[in-house]
C-alpha positions in Angstrom: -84.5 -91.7 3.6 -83.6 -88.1 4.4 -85.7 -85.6 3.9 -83.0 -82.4 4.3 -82.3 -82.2 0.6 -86.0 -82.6 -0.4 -86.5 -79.6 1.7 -83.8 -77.9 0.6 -84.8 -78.6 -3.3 -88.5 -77.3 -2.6 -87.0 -74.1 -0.2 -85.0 -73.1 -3.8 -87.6 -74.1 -5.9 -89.9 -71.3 -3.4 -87.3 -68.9 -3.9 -86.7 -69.1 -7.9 -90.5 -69.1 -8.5 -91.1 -66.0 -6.5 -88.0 -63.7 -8.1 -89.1 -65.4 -11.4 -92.8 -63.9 -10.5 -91.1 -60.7 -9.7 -89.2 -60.2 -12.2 -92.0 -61.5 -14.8 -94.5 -58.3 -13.7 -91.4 -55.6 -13.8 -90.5 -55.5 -10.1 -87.0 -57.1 -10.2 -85.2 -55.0 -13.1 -82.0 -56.1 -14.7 -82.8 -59.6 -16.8 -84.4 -60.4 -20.1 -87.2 -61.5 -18.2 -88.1 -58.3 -17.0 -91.8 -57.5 -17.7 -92.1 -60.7 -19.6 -95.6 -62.1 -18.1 -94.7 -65.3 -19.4 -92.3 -65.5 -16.5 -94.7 -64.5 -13.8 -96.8 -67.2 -15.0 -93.8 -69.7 -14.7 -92.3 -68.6 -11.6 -95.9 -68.8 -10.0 -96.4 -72.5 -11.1 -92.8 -72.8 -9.6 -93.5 -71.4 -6.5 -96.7 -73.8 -6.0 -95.0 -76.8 -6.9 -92.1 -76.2 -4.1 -94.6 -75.5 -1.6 -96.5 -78.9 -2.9 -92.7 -80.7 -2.7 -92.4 -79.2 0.5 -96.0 -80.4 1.9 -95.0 -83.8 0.5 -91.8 -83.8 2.7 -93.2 -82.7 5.5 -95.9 -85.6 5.3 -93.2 -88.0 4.3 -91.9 -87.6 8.1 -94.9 -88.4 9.3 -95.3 -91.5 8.2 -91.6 -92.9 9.0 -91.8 -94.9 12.0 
């Protein structure tokens, strides 16, 4: 199986959580998410579940022969 788009799919789940976290706490103007805190809170679970996606593919390779 490759792994590349598994990468790729956590890498952009990494990047939405954290301009989701952003924007959530009023850094990132210009969405209707701006200083909404419900969207820091959802862009932060996003952010650890790509890093946990990407943990997993890096672990898949390992145990490939």
């Amino acid at each position: 199986m490759k792994r590349w788009p598994v990468v790729f799919f956590a890498v952009l789940m990494i990047a939405v959580g954290v301009i989701w976290f952003f924007q959530g706490i009023g850094v990132l103007p210009g969405s209707f998410m701006t200083g909404d805190p419900k969207w820091a809170w959802i862009g932060g679970i996003v952010f650890i579940v790509g890093l946990g996606v990407l943990w997993f593919a890096r672990g898949a390779k390992k145990g490939e022969g």
